[in-house]
C-alpha positions in Angstrom: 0.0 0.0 0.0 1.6 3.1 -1.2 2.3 6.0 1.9 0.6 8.8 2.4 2.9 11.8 1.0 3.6 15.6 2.4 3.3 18.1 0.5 3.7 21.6 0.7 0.7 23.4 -0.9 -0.2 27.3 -1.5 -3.0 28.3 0.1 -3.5 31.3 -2.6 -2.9 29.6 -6.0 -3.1 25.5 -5.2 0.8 25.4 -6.5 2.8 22.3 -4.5 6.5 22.4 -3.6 8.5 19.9 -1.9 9.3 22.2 0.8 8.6 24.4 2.6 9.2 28.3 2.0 8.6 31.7 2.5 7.0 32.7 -0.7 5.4 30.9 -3.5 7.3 30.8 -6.5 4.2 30.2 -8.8 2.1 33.7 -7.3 4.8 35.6 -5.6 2.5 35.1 -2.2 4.1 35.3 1.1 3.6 33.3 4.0 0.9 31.0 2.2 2.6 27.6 2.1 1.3 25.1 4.2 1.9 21.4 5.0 -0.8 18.9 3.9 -1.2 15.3 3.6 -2.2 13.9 0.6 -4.2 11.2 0.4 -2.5 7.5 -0.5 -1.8 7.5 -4.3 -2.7 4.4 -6.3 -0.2 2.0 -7.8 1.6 3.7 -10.7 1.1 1.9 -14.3 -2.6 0.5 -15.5 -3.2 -3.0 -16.7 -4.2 -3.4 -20.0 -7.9 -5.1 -20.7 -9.2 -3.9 -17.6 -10.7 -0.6 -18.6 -14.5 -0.4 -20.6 -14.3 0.8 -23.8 -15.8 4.6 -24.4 -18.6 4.9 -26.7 -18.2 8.2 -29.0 -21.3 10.2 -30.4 -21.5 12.5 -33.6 -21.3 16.1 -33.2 -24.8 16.1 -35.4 -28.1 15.7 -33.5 -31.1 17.2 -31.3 -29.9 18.9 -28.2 -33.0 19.5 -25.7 -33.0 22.8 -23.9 -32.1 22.7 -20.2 -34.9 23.4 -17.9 -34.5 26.0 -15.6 -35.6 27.0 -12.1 -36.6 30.9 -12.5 -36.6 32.4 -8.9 -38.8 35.3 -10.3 -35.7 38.3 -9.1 -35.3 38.8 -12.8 -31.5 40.5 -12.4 -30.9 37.2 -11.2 -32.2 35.1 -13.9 -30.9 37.2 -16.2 -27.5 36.8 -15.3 -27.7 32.9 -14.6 -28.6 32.7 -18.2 -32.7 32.3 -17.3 -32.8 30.4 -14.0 -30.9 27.6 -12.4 -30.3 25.0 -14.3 -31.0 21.1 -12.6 -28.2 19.4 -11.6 -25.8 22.9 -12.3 -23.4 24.3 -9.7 -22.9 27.6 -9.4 -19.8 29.9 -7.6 -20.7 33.5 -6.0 -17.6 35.2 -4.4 -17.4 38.8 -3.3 -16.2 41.1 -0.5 -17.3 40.2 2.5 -20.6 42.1 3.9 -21.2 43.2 0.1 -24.5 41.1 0.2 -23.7 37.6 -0.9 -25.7 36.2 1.9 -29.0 38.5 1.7 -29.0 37.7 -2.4 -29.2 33.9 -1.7 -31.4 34.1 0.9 -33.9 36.2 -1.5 -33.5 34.0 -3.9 -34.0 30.8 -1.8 -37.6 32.4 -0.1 -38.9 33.2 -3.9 -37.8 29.7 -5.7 -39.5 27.7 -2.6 -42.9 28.6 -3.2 -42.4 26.2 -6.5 -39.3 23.9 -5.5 -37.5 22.8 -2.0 -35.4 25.1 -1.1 -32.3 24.3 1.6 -29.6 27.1 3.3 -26.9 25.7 4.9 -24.7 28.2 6.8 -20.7 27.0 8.0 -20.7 30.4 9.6 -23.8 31.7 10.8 -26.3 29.7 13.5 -29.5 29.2 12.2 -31.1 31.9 14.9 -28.9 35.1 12.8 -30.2 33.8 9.5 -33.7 33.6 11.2 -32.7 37.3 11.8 -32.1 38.4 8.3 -34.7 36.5 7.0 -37.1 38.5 9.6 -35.6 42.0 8.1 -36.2 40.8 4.9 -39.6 40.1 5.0 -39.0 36.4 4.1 -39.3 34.7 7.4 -42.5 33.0 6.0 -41.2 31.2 3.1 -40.9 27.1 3.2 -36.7 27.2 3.3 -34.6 24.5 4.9 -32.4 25.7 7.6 -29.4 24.0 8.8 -26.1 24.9 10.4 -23.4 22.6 9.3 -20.2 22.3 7.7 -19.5 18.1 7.3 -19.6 17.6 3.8 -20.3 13.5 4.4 -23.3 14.7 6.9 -24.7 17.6 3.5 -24.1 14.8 1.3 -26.0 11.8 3.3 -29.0 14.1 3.7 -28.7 15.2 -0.2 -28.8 11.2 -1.0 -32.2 10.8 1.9 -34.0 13.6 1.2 -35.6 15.6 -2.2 -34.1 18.9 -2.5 -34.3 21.1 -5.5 -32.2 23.8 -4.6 -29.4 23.9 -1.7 -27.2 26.9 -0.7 -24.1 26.4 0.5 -22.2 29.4 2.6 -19.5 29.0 2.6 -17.4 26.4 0.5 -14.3 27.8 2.8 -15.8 26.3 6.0 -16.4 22.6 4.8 -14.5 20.4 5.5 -14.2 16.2 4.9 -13.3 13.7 7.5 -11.2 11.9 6.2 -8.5 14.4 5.5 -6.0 15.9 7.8 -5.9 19.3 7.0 -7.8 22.0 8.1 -11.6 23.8 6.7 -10.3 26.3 4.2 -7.2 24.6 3.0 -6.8 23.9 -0.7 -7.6 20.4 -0.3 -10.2 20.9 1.9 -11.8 23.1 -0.7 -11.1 21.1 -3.7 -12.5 17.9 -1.9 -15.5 19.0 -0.6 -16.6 21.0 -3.7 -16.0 18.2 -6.1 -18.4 15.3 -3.3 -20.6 18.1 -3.2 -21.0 18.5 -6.7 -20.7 14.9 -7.9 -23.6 14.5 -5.1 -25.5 17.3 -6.9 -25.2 16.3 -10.7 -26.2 13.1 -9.0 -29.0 14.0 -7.8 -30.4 17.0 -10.4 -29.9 19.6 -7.6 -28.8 23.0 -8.5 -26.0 23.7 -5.9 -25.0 27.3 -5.0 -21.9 27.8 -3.3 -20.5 31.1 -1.8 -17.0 31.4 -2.3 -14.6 34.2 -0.1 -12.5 36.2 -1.9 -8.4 37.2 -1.4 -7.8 40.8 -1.1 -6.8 41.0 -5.3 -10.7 40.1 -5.9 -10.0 36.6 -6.6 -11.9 33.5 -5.2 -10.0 32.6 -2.2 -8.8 28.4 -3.0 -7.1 26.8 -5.7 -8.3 27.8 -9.2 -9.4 24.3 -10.2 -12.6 25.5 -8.1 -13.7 28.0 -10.7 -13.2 24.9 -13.2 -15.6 22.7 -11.8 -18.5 24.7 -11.3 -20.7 25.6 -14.2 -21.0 29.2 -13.8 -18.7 31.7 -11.6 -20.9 34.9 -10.1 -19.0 37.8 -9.0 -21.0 40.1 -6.6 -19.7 43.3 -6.4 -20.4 46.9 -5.1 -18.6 50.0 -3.8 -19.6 50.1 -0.1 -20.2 54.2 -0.8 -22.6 53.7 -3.2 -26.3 51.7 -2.6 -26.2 49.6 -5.6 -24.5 46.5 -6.0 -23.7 44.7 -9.4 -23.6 40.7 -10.0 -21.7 39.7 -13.0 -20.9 36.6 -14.8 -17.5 35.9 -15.6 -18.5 31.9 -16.7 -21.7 30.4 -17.5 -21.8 27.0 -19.4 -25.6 27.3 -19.7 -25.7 30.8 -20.6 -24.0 34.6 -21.8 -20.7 35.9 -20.4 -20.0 39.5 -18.9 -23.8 39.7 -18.1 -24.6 41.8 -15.2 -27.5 42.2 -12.6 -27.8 45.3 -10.8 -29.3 46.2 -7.7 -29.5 48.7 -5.3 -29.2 47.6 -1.0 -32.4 49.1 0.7 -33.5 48.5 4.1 -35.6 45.7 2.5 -32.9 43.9 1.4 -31.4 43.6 -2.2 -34.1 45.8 -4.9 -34.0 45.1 -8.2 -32.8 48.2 -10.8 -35.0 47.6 -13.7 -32.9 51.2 -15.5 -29.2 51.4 -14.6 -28.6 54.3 -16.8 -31.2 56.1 -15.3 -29.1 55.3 -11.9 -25.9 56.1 -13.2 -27.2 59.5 -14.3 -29.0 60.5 -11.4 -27.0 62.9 -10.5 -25.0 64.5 -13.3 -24.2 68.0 -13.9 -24.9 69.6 -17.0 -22.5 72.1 -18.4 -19.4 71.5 -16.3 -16.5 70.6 -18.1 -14.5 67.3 -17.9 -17.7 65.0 -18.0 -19.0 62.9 -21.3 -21.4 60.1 -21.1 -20.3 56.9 -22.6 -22.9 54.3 -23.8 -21.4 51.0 -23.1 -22.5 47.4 -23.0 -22.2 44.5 -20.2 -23.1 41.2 -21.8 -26.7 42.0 -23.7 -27.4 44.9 -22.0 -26.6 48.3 -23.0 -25.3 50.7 -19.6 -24.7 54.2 -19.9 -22.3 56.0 -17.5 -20.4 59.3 -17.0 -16.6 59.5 -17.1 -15.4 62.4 -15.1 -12.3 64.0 -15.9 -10.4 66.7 -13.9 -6.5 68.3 -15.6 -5.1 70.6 -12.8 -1.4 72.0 -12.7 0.7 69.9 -10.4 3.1 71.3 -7.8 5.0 67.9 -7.8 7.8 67.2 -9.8 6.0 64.2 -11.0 2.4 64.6 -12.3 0.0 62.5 -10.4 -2.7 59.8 -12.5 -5.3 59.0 -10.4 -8.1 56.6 -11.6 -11.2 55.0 -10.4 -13.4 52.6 -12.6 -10.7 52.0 -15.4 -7.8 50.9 -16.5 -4.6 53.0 -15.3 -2.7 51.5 -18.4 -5.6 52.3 -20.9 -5.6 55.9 -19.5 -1.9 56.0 -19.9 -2.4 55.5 -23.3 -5.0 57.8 -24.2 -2.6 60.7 -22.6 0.1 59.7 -25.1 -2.1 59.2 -28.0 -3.4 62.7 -27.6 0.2 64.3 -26.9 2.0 62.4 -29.9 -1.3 62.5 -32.8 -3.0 65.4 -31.2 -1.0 68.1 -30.0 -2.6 68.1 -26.8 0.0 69.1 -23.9 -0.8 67.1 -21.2 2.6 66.4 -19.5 3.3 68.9 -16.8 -1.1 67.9 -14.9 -2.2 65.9 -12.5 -4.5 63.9 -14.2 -7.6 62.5 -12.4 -10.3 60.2 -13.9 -13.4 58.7 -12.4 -16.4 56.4 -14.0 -19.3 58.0 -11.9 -21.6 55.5 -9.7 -18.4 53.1 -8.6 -19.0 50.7 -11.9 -16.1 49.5 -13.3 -15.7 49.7 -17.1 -13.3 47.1 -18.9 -14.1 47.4 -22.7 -11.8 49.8 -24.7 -14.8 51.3 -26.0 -14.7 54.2 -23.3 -11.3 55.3 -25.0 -12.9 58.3 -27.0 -15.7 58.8 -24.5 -12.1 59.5 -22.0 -10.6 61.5 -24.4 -13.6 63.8 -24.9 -13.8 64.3 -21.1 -10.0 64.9 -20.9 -10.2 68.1 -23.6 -13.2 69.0 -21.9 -11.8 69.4 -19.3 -8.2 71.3 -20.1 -10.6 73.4 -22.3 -13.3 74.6 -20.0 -15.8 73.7 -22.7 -18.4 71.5 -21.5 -19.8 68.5 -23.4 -23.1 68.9 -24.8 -25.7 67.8 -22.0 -27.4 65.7 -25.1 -24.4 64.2 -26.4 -23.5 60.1 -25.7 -19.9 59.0 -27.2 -18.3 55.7 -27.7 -15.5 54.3 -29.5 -12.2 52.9 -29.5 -8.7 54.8 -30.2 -5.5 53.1 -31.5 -2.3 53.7 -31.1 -2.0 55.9 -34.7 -5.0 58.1 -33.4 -7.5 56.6 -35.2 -11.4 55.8 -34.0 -11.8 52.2 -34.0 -15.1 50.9 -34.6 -17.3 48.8 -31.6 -19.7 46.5 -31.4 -22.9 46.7 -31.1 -23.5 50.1 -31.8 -27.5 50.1 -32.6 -28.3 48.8 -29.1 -26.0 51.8 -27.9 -27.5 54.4 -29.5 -31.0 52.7 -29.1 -30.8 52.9 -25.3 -29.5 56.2 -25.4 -32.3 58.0 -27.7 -34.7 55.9 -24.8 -33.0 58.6 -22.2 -33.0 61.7 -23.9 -29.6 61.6 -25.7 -30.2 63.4 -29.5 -26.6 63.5 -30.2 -23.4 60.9 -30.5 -20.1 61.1 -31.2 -19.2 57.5 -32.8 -16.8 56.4 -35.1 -17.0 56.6 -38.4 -17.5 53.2 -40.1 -16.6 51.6 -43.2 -19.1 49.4 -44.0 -23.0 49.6 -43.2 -23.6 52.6 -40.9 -25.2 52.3 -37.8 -29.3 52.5 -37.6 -30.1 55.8 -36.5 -32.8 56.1 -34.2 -35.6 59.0 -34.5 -34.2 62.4 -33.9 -30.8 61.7 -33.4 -27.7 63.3 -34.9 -24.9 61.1 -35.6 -21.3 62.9 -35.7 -18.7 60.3 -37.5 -15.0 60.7 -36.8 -12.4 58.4 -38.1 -9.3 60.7 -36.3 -9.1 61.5 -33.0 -8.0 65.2 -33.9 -11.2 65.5 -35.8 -13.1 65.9 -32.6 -10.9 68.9 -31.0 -12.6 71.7 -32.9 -15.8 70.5 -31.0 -14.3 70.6 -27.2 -11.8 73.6 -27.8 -12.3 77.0 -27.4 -12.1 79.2 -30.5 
């Protein structure tokens, strides 16, 4: 019988070393190595006619459409890909107190009026999740409480009872019997996430499991986690601001980059049927350094203001500040407009801010930042009516983006009656009713419009 061998794992990225050190060689963590025991490996070499032989399908042929459980919070369908799929298992990491919790519990009280529903807590007693359910008005729903983290326990009352739906929170505080190591460990976490999804796949229950995250954003545990599931949920929020946004950064049964937005009331989680209109709420007309960019996340068009503020700096060394985007991507939109442009940048501090605490990723908020920038060394606002998207290369030319009809479609729905886009080469955009388009294939082309004279 073959030993059981040490080995030194990561706690941050699942890498193993023989030994022990000071900082992991694969992430560049410190003080994240710890000893585990693995378990007993089986004999090296297979014998051949032992195996069954694998029966191989064509790629042709009828595919039925996965049923789905829809819990009714549309946001949260709409991001699963239209409800929880039977048998699925599904990830949800975020800060903690961002809401994780009070989402899952909402969604557990509305899908048990048609399905049963079970929360298990590894970190909460079942009296404090009595508590939240009392504040949010759900304390009446049929859910399944239970307050335990014994993966072989879950799993023998998964095999006894029926259960449609089961929450797990968290998959950090499982832990198996039968290994050494301690709740939270990487094999703790990969073990008990693969039995409790074998169980679930088994069993056609749609598993949800909270995952903590490191302080870089990332689900805490190895990464192979993120590979079993069938959809990774990212819950995430600015604890200044009310709203809160769930996005999809994996879905097998479903879009990509979707997002759900809601807004933390003393009700709980409220959906946010409009997020433009929420991202607008507040913006100044006529002050200079501020253009609205129409941008999309997944299938849904979101329009937000980029702020922009160019001061003089009394350092030696001009400060970039920015909130919401990328530092890099800003870097470069500074040099494209000093080298192609003219514009004189160098000696400012340089501060930019995507109003409402959502973070923008897509590279079609280039010229929307560029506008703003002008804007603002200029003192010549943006028009109030104006929405602008595109991208900028390194040449100074205006890229074209995708998706540019639901863009300006969701725009002309809030008022917008003029965009600055870029011009395309092929079939123009569709215009809605009484909006003027303004084509630029240059990014000098738009100075004479945020310049004085």
């Amino acid at each position: 019988m073959a030993k059981a061998q040490r080995l030194y794992v990561c706690q941050s990225c699942g890498a193993t070393h023989n030994k022990w050190a000071g900082k992991c060689e694969a992430c560049g963590e410190w003080n994240s190595i710890v000893e585990e025991i693995s378990e007993a490996r089986p004999p090296q070499g297979l014998s051949r006619g032992r195996g069954k032989v694998i029966e191989f399908a064509a790629l042709s042929g009828a595919a039925e459409a996965a049923p789905r459980r829809k819990s009714g919070i549309e946001e949260f369908d709409r991001v699963t890909g239209g409800g929880l799929v039977p048998g699925s298992a599904v990830l949800i990491g975020g800060d903690p107190g961002i809401g994780k919790s009070t989402l899952l519990l909402q969604v557990m009280a509305k899908l048990s009026a048609h399905a049963r529903c079970a929360y298990v807590s590894g970190e909460e007693a079942i009296d404090q999740v009595r508590m939240r359910a009392r504040r949010l008005g759900c304390d009446k729903m049929p859910v399944a409480l239970a307050a335990a983290t014994n993966v072989r326990d879950i799993i023998e009352t998964l095999e006894r009872e029926k259960i449609d739906v089961i929450v797990i929170d968290s998959i950090q505080t499982m832990y198996l019997d039968n290994l050494d190591s301690a709740p939270g460990t990487v094999a703790q976490v990969r073990a008990s996430a693969q039995e409790l999804i074998r169980t679930a796949k088994k069993r056609g229950t749609s598993l949800l499991l909270v995952g903590h995250v490191t302080k870089e954003g990332q689900i805490a545990g190895p990464r192979v986690l993120e590979h079993m599931v069938d959809t990774v949920l990212y819950f995430e929020g600015d604890r200044g601001h009310t709203f809160r946004i769930l996005r999809a950064v994996k879905n097998r049964f479903g879009a990509t980059d979707e997002i759900g937005v809601f807004e933390m009331a003393e009700q709980g989680l409220a959906e946010v049927e409009n997020p433009s209109a929420l991202f607008l709420a507040q913006r100044q007309e006529q002050i200079s350094g501020s253009a609205v960019f129409a941008g999309m996340e997944g299938t849904r068009p979101v329009l937000v203001e980029a702020q922009a503020l160019v001061a003089p700096s009394p350092l030696g060394t001009p400060r970039r500040a920015v909130i919401g985007w990328d530092s890099g991507r800003l870097s470069m939109v500074l040099a494209v407009l000093e080298a192609r442009c003219g514009v004189q940048i160098g000696p400012n501090d340089v501060y930019l801010n995507i109003a409402g605490g959502l973070r923008v990723t897509e590279p079609a908020a280039d010229l929307a930042v560029a506008v703003a920038l002008v804007s603002s060394m200029s003192g010549v606002p943006v028009p109030a009516d104006m929405v602008i998207f595109g991208e900028i290369g390194l040449s100074g030319e205006v890229r074209n983006v995708g998706q540019a009809d639901h863009r300006l479609k969701e725009a002309a729905k809030l008022g917008f009656r003029h965009a600055l886009i870029p011009a395309t080469g092929g079939k123009p955009p569709m215009k809605p009713d009484g909006m003027k388009l303004t084509q630029i294939r240059h990014l000098k082309d738009m100075l004479p419009l945020f310049t004085e004279e």
